[in-house]
N, C-alpha and C positions, 0 to 999 in steps of 0.2 A: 452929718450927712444932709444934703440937701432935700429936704422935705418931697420935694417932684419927684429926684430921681429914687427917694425909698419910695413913693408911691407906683412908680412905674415898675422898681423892680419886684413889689410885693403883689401887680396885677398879673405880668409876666406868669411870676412864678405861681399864682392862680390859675391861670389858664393854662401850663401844667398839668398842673396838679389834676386840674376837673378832665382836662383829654384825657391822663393815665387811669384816669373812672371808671371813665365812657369806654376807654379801652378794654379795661376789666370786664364791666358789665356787660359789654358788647361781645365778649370771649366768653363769656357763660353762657351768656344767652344760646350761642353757638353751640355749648359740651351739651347745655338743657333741651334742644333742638332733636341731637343724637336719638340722647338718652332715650327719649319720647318716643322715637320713631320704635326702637331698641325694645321700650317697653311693651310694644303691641303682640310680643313672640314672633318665635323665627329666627332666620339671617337676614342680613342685610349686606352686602358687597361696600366699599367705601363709596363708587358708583352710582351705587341707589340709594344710599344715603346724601350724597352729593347730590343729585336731582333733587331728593325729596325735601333737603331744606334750603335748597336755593344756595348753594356753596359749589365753589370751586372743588374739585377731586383732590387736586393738592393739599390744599387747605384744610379740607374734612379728614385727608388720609392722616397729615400731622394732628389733628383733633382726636383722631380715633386712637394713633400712638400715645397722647398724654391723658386717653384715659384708660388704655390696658395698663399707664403706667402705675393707674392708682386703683385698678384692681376690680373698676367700674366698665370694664368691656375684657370679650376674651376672643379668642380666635373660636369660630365657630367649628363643625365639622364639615361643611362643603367648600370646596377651595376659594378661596377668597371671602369667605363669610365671617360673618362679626356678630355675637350676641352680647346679652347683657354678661357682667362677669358676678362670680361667685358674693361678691360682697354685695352687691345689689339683690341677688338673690336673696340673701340671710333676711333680708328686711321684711318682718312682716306682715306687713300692709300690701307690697311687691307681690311678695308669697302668696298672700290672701286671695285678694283682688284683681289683680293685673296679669296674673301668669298662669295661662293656661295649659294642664296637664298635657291637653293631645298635643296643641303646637311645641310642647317641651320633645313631648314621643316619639311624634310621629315622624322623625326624619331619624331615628332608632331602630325603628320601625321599618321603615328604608333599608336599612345597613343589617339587618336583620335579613329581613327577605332577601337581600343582595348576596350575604356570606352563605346560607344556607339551602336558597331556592325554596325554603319553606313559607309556610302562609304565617304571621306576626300577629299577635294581639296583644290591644289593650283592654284590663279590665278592673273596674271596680267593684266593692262590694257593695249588694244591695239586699238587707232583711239576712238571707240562709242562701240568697243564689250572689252568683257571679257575672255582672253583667257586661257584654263587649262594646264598649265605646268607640273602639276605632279598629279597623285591621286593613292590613294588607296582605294582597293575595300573591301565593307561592305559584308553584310549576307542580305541577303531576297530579293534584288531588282537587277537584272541583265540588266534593259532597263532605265536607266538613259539616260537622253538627252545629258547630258556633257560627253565625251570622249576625254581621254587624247589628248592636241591638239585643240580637239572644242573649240568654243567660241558659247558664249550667248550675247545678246546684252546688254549693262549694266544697263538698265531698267528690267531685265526678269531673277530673282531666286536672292538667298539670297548675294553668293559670288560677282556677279555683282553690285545690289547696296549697297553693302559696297563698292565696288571701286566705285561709282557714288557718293555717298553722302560725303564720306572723299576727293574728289577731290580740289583743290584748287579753291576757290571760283570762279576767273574770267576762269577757264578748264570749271568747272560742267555749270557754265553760258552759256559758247559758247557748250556744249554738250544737255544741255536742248534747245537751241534755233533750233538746226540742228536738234533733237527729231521733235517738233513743227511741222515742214514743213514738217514731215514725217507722219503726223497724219492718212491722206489719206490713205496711201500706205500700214500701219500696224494696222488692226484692233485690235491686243495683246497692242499695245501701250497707252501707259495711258496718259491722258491728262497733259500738261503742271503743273494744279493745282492741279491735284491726285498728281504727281509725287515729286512737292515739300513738302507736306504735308508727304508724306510718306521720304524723305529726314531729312527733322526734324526732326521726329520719330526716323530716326536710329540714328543720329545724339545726343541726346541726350540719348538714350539709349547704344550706344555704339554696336549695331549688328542688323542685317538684319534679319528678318524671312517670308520665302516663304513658302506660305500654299497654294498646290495645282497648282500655277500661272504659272509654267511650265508643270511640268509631272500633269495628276489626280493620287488623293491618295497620292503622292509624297508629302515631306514637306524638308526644309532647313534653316538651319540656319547658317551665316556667317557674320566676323567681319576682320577690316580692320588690315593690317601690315604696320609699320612703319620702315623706316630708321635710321640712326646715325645720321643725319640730320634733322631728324622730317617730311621730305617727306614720302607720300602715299607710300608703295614701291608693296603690295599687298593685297589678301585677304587668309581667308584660310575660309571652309566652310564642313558640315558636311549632308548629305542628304542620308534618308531612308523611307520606308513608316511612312505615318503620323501618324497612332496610335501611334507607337511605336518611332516618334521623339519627340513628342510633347505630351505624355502622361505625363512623366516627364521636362518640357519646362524648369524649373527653372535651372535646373542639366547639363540640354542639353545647355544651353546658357551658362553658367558656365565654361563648358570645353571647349567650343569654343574660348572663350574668353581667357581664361587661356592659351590657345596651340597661341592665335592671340599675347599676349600679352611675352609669352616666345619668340617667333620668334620674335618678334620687338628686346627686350630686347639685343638678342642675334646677332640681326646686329647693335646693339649699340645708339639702341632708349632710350632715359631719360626724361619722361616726366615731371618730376620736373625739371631738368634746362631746357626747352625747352617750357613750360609753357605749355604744348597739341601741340596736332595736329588736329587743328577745322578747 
């Protein structure tokens, strides 16, 4: 072969070669782009994603297809929305650092107050109480004892012992013994053997329900959130007058559960490999 033309055709086929790179690279760069936006929590529409990395809507909505197709984007819960997907989740640096409970929640939270007109919380534990990080407000009841911020002690309303009873056994142990010594001092406080028996209960039923034990009239029902790791990480809970929480109890626990069990899901809880969280 003529020395020129293998030269010519081995430049050719370089410059190929380097555009299918640049093509490559330039296509990740694009999925990396998303991903980013994705990673801040929330939804995203393909729309505002398309503004926000300087992409065509066409072009980002195909971007966003071939990454649900690998399990790094999911369809969100508001119509046309898009979050990170489950396998992104599992990652624990994502998990750690980058993903924040209430933006996980708080549109749970939403679909909560929405199904039941009741008022929604989130809450974590801190020390022996139960504290409220985020809520949305219902219809009919404006004097709730929990305000965004308060805490309840975690013996006292639904959200509370769901974080008491899903505690790691030797935490609820050393939290029930410091109860104990406090019997004296808080006449609301239930005794050591009320309190375990009511621990079982939810324990095995999988959610808490306060009838009256806070507010009168007042009823609550609440169920525990999990991590990527299978740790307690919160609760979420739903509280309104009690006719109208508990008139339909089956329905009401249902969504509870359902909104307790998406939030887990969605900080990267897998309760088939992880065998529960008892």
């Amino acid at each position: 072969m003529n020395h020129n033309v293998a030269a010519h055709l081995d430049s050719d086929g370089g410059t190929e070669i380097e555009e299918r790179e640049s093509g490559g690279v330039e296509l990740f760069r694009k999925a990396n782009a998303v991903l980013e936006q994705l990673q801040g929590g929330g939804e995203w529409t393909a729309q505002q994603l398309a503004e926000s990395v300087g992409e065509p809507v066409s072009s980002t909505y195909r971007m966003i297809a071939s990454l649900r197709d690998l399990g790094l984007v999911e369809k969100g819960l508001t119509r046309g929305g898009f979050r990170l997907g489950l396998y992104v989740m599992t990652l624990g640096a994502v998990c750690d650092d980058r993903i924040s409970l209430r933006n996980v929640a708080t549109p749970w939270l939403d679909w909560l107050r929405s199904e039941t007109s009741a008022t929604s919380f989130l809450m974590v534990r801190r020390g022996y109480n139960a504290v409220c990080i985020d809520r949305v407000s219902g219809m009919g009841v404006r004097s709730l004892a929990l305000k965004l911020g308060g805490a309840l002690p975690l013996y006292s309303g639904a959200g509370p012992r769901a974080l008491l009873a899903f505690l790691p056994d030797a935490e609820r142990r050393e939290v029930l013994a410091t109860f104990e010594t406090r019997l004296n001092e808080d006449p609301e406080l239930p005794s050591p053997r009320q309190l375990e028996h009511l621990i079982d209960r939810i324990r095995e039923a999988g959610v808490s329900i306060s009838d009256e034990d806070v507010t009168p009239g007042v009823a609550a029902v609440g169920a525990p959130v999990f991590n990527h790791r299978g740790e307690l990480e919160a609760a979420v809970s739903v509280s309104t007058v009690r006719a109208r929480l508990l008139g339909d109890r089956e329905a009401t626990v249902s969504r509870v559960l359902t909104a307790a069990s998406e939030i887990s899901r969605a900080l990267g809880y897998q309760p088939s490999a992880m065998g529960g969280a008892k």
